[in-house]
N, C-alpha and C positions, 0 to 999 in steps of 0.2 A: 465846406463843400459849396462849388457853384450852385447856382439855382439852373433846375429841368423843368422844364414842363414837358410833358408825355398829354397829348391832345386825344382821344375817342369822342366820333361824333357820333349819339345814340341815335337820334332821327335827325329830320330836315329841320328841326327850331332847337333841337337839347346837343349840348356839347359839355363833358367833364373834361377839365383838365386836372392831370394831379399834378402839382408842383412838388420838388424835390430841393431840398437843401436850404439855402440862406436868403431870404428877401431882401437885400442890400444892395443902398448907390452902387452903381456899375454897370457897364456895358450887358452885363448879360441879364441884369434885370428889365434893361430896354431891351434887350432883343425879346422877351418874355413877354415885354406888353405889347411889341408891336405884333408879336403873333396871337395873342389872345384880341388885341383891338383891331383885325383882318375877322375873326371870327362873331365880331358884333354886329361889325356892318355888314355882314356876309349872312343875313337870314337868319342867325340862334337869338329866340326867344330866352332860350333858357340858358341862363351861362352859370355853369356849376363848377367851383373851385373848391377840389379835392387838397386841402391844407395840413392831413395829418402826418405829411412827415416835411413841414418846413420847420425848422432848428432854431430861426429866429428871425425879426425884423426887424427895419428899423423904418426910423421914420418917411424914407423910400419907397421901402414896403407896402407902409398904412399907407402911403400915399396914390399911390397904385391901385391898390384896392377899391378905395373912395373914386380913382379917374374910372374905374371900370363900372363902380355901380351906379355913376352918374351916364355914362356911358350907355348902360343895359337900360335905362330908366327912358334916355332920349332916342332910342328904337322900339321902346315899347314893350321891354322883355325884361329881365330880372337875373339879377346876381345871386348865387347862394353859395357861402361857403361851408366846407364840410369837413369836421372832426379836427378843429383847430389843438395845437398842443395847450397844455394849462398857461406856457408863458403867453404865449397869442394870445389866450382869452385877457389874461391879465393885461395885455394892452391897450383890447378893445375897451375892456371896462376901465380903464384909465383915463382913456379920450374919450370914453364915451359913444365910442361910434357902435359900442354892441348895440343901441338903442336905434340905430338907422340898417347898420348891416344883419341880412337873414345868415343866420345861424343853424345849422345844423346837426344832428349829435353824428349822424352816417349817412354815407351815399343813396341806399335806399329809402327815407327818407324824402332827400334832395329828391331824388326824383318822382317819388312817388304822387309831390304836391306838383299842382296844375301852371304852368306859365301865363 
């Protein structure tokens, strides 16, 4: 399955996006960052990636992730992803990047913590 992103902006700095399907090389994984990286620069604090129904990634994917939370860092605001699958998590903690990227168990959560 392509990858979706489905955008809701909850205020003027918080935006979830839930991503849907496969995080891989491809056109439509650019077109996903370039609409998530229009939302950086565009005033959200808070950039919340709703992750529990992406099916897999790849090194694309991680790659992505890391451009946004470097991204959210050089605005001043913060990446959190939410409700990763077990194979994701096993990613992160592969590369390691669980120890850089915030993690979250659910959406409420994500939001509940301050930007």
């Amino acid at each position: 399955m392509n990858l979706k992103a489905d955008v809701e902006r909850i205020d003027a700095t918080t935006v979830v996006v839930r991503l849907t399907g496969k995080m891989t090389l491809g056109m439509t994984l650019h077109e996903v960052e370039s609409t998530i990286n229009k939302l950086a620069w565009d005033g959200t604090k808070k950039l919340i990636l709703d992750l529990s129904a992406v099916e897999y990634a790849d090194s694309a994917g991680l790659g992505l992730l890391m451009l946004l939370y470097g991204r959210m860092k050089t605005v001043g605001g913060q990446l959190r992803l939410v409700a990763p699958r077990k194979q994701l998590l096993d990613v992160f903690r592969l590369t390691c990047t669980d120890s850089i990227l915030t993690i979250d168990p659910d959406l409420a959560t994500a939001l509940a913590t301050q930007a």
